[in-house]
C-alpha positions as CSV (number, residue, x, y, z in Angstrom):
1,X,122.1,118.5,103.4
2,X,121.7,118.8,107.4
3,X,123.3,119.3,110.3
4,X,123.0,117.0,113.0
5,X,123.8,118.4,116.8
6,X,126.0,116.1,118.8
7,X,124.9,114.8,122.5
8,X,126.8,112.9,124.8
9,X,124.9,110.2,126.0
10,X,126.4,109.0,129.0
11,X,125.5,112.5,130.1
12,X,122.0,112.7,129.4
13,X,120.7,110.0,131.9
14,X,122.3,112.6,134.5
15,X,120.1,115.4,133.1
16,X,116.6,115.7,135.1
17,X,114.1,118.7,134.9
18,X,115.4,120.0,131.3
19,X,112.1,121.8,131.1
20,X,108.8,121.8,132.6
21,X,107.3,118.1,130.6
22,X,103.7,119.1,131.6
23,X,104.2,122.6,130.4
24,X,106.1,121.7,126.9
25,X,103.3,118.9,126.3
26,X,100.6,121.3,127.0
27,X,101.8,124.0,125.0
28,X,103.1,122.4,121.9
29,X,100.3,119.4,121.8
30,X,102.4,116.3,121.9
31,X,101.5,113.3,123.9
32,X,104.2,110.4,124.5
33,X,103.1,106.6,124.7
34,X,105.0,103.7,125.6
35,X,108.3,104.1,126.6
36,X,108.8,107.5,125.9
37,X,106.5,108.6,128.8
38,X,109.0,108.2,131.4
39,X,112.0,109.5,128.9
40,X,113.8,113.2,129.3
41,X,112.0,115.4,127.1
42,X,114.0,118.6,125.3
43,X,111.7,121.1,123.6
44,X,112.4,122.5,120.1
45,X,112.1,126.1,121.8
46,X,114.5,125.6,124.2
47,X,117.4,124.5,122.0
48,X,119.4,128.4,122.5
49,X,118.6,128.1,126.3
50,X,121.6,128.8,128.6
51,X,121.3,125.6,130.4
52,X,120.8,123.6,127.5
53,X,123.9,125.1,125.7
54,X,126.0,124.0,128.6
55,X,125.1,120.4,128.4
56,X,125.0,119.6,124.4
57,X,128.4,120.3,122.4
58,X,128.6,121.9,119.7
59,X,127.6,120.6,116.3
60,X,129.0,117.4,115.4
61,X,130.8,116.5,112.1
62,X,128.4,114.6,109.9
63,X,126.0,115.8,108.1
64,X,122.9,114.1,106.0
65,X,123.1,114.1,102.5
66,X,120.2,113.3,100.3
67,X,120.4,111.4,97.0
68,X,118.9,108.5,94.6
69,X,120.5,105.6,93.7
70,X,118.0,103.8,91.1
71,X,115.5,105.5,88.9
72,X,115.0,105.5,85.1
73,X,115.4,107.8,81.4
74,X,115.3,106.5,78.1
75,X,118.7,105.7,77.7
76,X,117.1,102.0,78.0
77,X,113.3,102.1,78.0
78,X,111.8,104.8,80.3
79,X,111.0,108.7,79.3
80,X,112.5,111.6,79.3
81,X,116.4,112.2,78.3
82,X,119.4,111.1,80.2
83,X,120.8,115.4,80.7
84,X,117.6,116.1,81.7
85,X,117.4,113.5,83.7
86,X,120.9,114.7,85.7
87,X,120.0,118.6,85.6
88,X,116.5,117.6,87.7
89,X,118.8,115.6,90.4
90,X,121.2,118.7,90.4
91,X,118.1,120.8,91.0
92,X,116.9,118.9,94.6
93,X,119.9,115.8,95.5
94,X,123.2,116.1,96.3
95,X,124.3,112.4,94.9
96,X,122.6,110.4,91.8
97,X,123.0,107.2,89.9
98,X,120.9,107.8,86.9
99,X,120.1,103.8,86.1
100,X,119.7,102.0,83.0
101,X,118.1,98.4,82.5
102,X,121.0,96.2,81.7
103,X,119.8,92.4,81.9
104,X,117.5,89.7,82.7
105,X,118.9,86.6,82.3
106,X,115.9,84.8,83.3
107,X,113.5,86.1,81.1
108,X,110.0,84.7,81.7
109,X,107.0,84.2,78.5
110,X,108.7,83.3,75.5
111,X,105.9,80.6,75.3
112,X,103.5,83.1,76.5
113,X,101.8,85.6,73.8
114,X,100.7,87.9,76.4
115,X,104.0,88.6,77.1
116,X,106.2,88.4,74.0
117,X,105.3,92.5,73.8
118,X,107.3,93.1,77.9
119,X,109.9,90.4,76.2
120,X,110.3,92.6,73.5
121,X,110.9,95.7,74.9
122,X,113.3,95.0,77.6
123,X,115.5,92.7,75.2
124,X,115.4,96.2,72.9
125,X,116.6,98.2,75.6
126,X,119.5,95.9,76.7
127,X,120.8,96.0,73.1
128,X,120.0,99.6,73.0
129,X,122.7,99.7,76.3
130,X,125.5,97.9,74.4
131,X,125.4,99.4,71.7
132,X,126.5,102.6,72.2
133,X,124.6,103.6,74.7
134,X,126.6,102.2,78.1
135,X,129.7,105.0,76.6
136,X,127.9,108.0,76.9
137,X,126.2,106.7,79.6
138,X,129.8,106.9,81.8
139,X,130.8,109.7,79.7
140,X,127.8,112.2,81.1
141,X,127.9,110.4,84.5
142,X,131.8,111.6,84.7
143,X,130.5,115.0,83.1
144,X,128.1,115.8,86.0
145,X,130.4,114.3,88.7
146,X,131.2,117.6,90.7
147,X,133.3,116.3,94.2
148,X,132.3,118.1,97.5
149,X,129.2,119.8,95.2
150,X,127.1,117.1,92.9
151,X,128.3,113.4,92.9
152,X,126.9,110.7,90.1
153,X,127.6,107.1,90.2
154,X,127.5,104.2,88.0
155,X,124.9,101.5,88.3
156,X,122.6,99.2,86.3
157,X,119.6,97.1,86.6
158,X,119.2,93.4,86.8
159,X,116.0,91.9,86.7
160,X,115.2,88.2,87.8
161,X,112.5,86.0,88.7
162,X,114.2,83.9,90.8
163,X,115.8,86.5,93.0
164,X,114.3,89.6,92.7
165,X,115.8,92.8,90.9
166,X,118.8,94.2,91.6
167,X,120.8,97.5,91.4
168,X,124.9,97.6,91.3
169,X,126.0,100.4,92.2
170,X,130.0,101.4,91.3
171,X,132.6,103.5,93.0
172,X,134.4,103.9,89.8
173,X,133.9,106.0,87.1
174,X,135.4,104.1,84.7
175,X,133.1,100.7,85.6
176,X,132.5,98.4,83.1
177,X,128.6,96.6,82.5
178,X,129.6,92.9,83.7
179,X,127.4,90.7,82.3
180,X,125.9,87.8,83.8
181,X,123.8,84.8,83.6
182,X,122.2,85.2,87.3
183,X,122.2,87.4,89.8
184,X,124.2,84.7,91.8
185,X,126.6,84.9,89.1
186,X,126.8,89.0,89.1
187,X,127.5,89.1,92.6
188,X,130.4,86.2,92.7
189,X,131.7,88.3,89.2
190,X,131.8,91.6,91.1
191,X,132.7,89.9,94.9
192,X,135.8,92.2,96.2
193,X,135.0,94.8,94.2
194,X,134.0,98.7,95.0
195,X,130.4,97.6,94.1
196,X,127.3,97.2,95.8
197,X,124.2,95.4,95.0
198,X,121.0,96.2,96.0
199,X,117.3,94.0,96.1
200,X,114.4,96.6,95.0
201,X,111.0,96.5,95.8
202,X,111.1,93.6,98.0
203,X,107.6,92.8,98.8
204,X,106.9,91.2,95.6
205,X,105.9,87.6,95.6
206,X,108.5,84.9,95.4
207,X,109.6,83.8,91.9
208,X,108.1,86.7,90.6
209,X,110.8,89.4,91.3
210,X,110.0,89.5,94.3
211,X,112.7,89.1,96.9
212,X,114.2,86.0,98.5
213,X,116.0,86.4,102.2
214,X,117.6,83.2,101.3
215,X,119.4,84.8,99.0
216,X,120.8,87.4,101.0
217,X,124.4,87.3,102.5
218,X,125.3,90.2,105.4
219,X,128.2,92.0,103.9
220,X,130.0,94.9,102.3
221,X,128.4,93.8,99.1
222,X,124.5,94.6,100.1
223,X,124.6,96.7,103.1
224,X,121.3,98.0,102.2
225,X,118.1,97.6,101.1
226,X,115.8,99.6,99.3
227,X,112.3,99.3,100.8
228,X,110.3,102.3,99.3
229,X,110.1,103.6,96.0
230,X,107.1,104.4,93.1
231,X,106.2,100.6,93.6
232,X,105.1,100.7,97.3
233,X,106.5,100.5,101.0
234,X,108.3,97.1,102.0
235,X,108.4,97.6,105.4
236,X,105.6,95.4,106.0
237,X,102.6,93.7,104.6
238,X,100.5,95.9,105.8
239,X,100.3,100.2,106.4
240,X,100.5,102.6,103.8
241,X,101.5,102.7,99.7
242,X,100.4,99.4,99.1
243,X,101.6,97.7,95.9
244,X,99.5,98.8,92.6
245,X,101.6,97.9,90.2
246,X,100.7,94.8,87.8
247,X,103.4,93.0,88.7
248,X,101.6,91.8,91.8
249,X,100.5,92.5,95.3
250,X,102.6,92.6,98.7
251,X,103.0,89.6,100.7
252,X,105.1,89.7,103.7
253,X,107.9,87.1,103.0
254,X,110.2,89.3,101.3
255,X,109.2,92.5,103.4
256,X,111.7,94.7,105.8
257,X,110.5,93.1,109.2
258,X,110.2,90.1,107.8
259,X,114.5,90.2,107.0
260,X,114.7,91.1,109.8
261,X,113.0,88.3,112.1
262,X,115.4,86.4,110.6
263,X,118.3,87.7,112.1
264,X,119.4,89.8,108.6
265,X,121.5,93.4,109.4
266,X,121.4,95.9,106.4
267,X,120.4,99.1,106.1
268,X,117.6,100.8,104.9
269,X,117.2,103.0,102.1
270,X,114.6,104.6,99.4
271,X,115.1,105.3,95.6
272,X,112.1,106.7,93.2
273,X,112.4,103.7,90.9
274,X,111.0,106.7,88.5
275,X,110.7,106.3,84.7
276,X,110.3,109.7,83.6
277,X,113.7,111.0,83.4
278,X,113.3,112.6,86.8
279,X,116.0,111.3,89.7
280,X,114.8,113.0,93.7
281,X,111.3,112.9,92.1
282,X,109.1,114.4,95.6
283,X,107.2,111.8,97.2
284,X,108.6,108.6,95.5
285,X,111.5,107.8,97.3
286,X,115.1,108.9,98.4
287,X,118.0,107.9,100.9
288,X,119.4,109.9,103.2
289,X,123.4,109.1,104.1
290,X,125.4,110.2,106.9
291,X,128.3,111.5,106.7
292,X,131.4,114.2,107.2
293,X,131.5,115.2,103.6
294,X,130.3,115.7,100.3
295,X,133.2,113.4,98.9
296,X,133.0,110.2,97.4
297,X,135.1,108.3,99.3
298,X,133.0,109.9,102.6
299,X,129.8,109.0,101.2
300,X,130.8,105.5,100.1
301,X,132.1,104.5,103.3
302,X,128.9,105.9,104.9
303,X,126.9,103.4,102.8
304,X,128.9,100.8,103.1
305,X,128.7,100.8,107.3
306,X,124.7,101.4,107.0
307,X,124.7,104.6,107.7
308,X,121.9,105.5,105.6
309,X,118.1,106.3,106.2
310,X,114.8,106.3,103.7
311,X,112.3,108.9,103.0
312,X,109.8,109.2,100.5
313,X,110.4,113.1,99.9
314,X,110.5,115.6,102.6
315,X,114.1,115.4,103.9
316,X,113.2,114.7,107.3
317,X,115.9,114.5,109.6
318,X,116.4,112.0,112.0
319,X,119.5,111.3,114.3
320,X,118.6,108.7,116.4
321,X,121.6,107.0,118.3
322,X,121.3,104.3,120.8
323,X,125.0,104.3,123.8
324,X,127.3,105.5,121.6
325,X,126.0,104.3,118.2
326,X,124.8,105.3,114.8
327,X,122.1,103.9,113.0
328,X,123.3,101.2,111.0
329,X,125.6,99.9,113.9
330,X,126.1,96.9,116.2
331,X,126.5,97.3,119.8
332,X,126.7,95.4,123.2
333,X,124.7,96.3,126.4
334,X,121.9,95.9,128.6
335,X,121.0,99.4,129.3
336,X,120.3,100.6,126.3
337,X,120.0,104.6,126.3
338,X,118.4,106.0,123.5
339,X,118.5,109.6,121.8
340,X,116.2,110.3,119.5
341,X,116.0,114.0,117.8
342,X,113.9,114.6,114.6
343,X,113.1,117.9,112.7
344,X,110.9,116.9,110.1
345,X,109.8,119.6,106.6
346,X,105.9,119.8,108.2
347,X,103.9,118.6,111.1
348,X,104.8,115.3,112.7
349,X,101.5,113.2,113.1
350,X,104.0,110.4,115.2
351,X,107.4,109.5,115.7
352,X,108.0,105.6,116.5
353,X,110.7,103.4,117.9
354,X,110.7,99.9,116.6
355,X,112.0,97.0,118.9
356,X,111.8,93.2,117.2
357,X,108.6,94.1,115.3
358,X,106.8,96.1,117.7
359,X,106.5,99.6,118.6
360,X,108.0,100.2,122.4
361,X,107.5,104.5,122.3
362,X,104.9,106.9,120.4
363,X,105.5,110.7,120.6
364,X,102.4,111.7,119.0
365,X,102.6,115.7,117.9
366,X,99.4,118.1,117.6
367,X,97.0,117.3,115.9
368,X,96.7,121.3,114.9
369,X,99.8,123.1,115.2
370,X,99.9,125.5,118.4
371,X,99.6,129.0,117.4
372,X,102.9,130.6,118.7
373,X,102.6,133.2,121.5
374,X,105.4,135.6,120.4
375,X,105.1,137.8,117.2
376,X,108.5,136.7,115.7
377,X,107.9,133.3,114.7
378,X,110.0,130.8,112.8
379,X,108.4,128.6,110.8
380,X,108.1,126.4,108.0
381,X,105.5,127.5,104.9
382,X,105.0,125.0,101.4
383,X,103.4,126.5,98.9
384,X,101.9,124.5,95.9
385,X,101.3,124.8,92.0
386,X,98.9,123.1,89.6
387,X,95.6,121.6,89.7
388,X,95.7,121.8,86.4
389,X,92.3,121.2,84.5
390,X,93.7,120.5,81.3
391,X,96.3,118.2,79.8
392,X,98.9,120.4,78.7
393,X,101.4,121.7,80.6
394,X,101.1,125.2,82.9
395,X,104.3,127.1,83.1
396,X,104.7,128.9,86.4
397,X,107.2,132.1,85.8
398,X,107.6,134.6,89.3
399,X,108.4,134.8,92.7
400,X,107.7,134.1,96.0
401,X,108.7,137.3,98.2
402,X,108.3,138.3,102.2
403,X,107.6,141.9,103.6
404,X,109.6,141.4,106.7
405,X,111.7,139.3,108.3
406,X,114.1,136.9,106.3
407,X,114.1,133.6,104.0
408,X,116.2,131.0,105.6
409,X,116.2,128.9,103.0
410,X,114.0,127.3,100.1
411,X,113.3,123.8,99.5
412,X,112.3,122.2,95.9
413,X,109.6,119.5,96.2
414,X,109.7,119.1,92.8
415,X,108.1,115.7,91.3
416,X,108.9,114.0,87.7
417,X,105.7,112.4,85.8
418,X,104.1,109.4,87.1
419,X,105.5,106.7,85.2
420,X,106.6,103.4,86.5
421,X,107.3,101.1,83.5
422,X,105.9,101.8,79.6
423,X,102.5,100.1,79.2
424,X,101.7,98.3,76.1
425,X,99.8,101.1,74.4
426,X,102.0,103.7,75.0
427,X,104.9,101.6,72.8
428,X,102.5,101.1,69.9
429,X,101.9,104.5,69.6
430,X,105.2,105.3,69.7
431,X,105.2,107.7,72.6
432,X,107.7,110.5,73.1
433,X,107.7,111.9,76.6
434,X,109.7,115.5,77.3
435,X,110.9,115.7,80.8
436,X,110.3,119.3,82.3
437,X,112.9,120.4,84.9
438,X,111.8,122.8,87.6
439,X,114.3,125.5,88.8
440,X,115.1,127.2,91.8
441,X,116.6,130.2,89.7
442,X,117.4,132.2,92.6
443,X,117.0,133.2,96.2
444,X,117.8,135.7,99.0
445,X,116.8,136.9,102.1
446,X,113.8,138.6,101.3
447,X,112.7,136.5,97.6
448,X,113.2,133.6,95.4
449,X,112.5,133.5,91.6
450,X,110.7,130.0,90.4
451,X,110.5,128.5,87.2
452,X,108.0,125.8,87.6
453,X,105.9,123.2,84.8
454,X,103.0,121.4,86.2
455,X,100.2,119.0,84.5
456,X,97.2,117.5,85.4
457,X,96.9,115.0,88.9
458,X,96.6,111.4,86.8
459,X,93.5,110.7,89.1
460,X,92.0,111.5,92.7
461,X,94.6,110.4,94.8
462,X,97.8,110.8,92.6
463,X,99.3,114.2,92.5
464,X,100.9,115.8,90.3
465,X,102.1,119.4,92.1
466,X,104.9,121.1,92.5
467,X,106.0,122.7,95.5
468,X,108.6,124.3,98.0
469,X,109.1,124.8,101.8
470,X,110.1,128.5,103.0
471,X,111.9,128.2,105.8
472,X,111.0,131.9,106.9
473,X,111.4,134.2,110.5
474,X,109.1,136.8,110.5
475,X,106.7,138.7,112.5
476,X,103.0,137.7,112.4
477,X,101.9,140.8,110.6
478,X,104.8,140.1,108.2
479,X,103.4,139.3,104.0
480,X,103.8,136.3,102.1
481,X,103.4,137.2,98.7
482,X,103.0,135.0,95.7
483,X,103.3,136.8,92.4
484,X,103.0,134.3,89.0
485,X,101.9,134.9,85.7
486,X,100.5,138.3,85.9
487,X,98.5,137.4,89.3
488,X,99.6,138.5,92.9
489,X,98.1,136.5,96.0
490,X,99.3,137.9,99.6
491,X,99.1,136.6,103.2
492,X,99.9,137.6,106.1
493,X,102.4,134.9,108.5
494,X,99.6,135.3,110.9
495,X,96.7,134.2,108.7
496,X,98.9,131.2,107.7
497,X,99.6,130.2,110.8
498,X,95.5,130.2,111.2
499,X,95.3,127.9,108.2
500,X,95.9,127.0,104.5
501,X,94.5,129.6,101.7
502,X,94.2,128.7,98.4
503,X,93.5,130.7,94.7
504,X,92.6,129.8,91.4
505,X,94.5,131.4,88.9
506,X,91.6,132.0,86.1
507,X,88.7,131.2,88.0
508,X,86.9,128.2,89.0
509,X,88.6,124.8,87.1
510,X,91.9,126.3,86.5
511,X,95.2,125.6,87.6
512,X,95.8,126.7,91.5
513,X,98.1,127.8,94.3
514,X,98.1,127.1,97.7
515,X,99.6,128.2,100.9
516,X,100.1,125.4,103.3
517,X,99.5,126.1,106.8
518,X,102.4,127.6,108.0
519,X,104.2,125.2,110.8
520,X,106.1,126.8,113.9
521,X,109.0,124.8,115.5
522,X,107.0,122.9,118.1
523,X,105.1,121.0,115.6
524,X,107.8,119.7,113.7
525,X,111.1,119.3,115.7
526,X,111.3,116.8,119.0
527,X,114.2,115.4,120.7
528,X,113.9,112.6,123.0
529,X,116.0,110.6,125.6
530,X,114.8,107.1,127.0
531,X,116.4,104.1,128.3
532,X,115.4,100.5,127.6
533,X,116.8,98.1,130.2
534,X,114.5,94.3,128.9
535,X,116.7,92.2,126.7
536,X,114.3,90.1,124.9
537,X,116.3,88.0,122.5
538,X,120.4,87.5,121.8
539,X,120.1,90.5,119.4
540,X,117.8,93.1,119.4
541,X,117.3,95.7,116.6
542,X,115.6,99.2,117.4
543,X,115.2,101.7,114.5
544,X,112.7,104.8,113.8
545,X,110.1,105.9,111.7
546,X,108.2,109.1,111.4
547,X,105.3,110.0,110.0
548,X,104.2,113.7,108.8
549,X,100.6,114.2,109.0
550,X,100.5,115.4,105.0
551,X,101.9,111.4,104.4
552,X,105.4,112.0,104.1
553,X,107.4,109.2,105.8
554,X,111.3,108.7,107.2
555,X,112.7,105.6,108.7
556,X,116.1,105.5,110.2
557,X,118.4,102.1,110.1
558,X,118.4,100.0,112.6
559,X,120.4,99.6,115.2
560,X,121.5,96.0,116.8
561,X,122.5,95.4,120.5
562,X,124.1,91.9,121.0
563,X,123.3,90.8,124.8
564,X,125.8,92.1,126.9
């Protein structure tokens, strides 16, 4: 989770000369575009300035909390075990809905024998669910369910041709699997219920579970969507993770942008979509949700008003408000003053505001991080394991300790195996797939013990590391040391903050470690205020994405001002 500072808006546009623009721009590298050129600009290092502490409050009551609402175990067809599946979300979230497969009452092929194998396993899953395997199902979902610490929900899948997949999600922990003959049918079934139910990897083509805006009806039912996971990005038909899967490319009809040039509101949101028994998995997908509390009803209602955000791992935080907003909401006005204030894990290559379809302000940060001038620095540092050159499995048993200075914190970017769906060869030979789960095991000021399994990257562009972020403040001369497996690798904050370093662990063609570049404040952390004033249609939606320059994304919800 992560604390948001409060702001009053209606007292920013009275703010001028926060800091020297030139100066901040200068030193830290960024460069603003657009609309954010003639916006009031707050640096990261000046947040425990005097004069800024008399103008901001103090922090406000919500928090972000990250979780996954859709991903996949072999309780129906998928790998890895259901408990495992709940002690890796424990390990990185602080919500899951561990998801099984639960119907598709349009079933395509049964004329077809190319498919009668995909017919075959899904219908063998589904009675795999009702047969025993929907009780314990709710029974370790209830098990797990920890309020104000670790909170599961309820859901299940339901495929369809016709309108694209679907996730319910349920309050309750006592929900029953309503069955259903469409997902027209599922919805009326569960209308007026604590449930909500969510289109998946939208960008599919029509009629092929791809998803249908005619379908979709603005409500408490589907307040979001989910537009990234393992399957691609839906925001549009075109940027990065494109669709590889074999069920199809992306087209734009059923994309983000596309919902919303037709006048749609909803939310936006991530989920892995993993089948590997491994919920948070880094990289694939995860939302983000807004709110006072680790408590179920607090979180529920937070998703229900569209308070949510996607990321595809790194927990970047974003609080963007636009007046006196939230993303997610719907306001009047014609000035429309707008706060934008991210800290993202690593360096931000760009930081966007959307408006209808178009990008209206670019804060663009370095394109190498500044090297700090004073010799206590805080800073962000991920360091990496595998590489692996063989198949099996590389066990990672030590620490990572500092010298000087403290640990803030520690960060899992821990990633399950990548597995989408079971592929015909795999279920002839009757593969078995054991979920590893990486731990944190413990962590002070000074250390933190790992317990870490990696395997080989699938390919050239797929990886398959694991990782965490120190958030460390330290003098330059201060040590980084890794020690794993009977080998010690040391650097110095300053060296880091030169560039990355990287070791092999038995020479040439053996499994690796790395030391990212360590990243001060001013690469990672902005906060913005601009004002938009041009109305261009009845309803305008704004909302935010970021980009880190290692490829990890955010995107906020958006939010809608009516013409005032």
């Amino acid at each position: 989770m992560y604390y948001l500072m409060g702001i009053k808006l209606t007292r920013i546009n009275k703010l001028t000369n926060i800091m020297d623009r030139r100066k901040f721009l200068r030193n830290a590298g960024w460069s603003l575009v657009g609309l954010a050129a003639s916006g009031n600009l707050f640096a990261a290092d000046k947040w425990n300035g005097k004069d800024v502490k008399k103008i901001l409050p103090s922090a406000s009551n919500l928090k972000m909390y990250w979780g996954d609402l859709h991903n996949h175990c072999n309780l129906t067809y998928g790998h890895g075990d259901m408990r495992t599946a709940f002690e890796a979300a424990k390990g990185q979230l602080d919500f899951v809905s561990v998801t099984p497969h639960a119907m598709w009452p349009d079933i395509p092929g049964a004329n077809d024998p190319r498919l009668n194998w995909v017919i075959d396993y899904h219908t063998g899953a589904f009675k795999k669910l009702r047969e025993g395997g929907w009780q314990k199902y709710v029974a370790m979902t209830n098990e797990y369910n920890k309020e104000g610490e670790f909170l599961t929900f309820l859901g299940y899948e339901c495929h369809s041709m016709e309108h694209g997949d679907h996730v319910a999600l349920n309050y309750d922990l006592d929900a029953p699997l309503v069955e259903c003959t469409s997902v027209t049918d599922l919805k009326q079934k569960l209308k007026g219920k604590k449930v909500f139910v969510t289109p998946h990897h939208m960008g599919y083509q029509e009629g092929y579970r791809g998803y249908n805006w005619k379908h979709f009806s603005e409500g408490e039912q589907t307040p979001f969507v989910e537009m990234f996971s393992r399957h691609g990005l839906a925001e549009s038909d075109m940027g990065d993770y494109n669709y590889l899967h074999d069920m199809g490319p992306r087209q734009w009809e059923g994309t983000i942008q596309y919902g919303l040039s037709q006048g749609k509101k909803f939310g936006i949101m991530g989920s892995t979509d993993q089948h590997a028994g491994y919920p948070g998995s880094y990289g694939d997908g995860r939302i983000g949700v807004l709110a006072s509390s680790l408590k179920r009803g607090e979180i529920w209602d937070a998703l229900k008003n569209r308070h949510v955000c996607c990321a595809t791992g790194d927990k970047i935080n974003i609080d963007f408000r636009l007046n006196d907003a939230f993303m997610g909401d719907v306001v009047k006005g014609k000035s429309r003053r707008i706060y934008v204030n991210v800290e993202g894990a690593s360096c931000i290559d760009y930081v966007d505001i959307v408006k209808n379809g178009r990008c209206i302000a670019r804060m663009s940060g370095p394109q190498t991080p500044v090297m700090p001038k004073e010799e206590n620095v805080h800073c962000k540092v991920k360091v990496n394991f595998g590489w692996n050159r063989e198949q099996a499995v590389v066990s990672w048993n030590g620490k990572l300790s500092l010298n000087k200075g403290k640990l803030n914190s520690v960060t899992p970017c821990f990633r399950g195996a990548a597995f989408t769906s079971p592929q015909e060869s795999d279920l002839k030979k009757g593969h078995v797939f054991e979920t590893k789960v990486n731990k944190i095991l413990s962590s002070n000021e000074k250390e933190t013990e790992l317990e870490i399994y990696t395997s080989m990257n699938p390919n050239t562009t797929t990886p398959a590391m694991q990782g965490v972020i120190l958030d460390v403040t330290m003098p330059k001369d201060g040590v980084i040391a890794a020690e794993f497996n009977g080998k010690m690798f040391k650097h110095s904050l300053g060296e880091l903050l030169e560039g990355t370093r990287a070791h092999f662990m038995r020479g040439w063609l053996s499994e690796a470690i790395q030391f990212e570049r360590a990243m001060p404040d001013s690469c990672y952390r902005i906060e913005h205020f601009m004002e938009d004033t041009e109305q261009e249609k009845d309803t305008d939606y704004y909302y935010v994405r970021v980009r880190q320059r290692d490829q990890q994304w955010a995107w906020s919800s958006p939010i809608w001002v009516e013409r005032g």
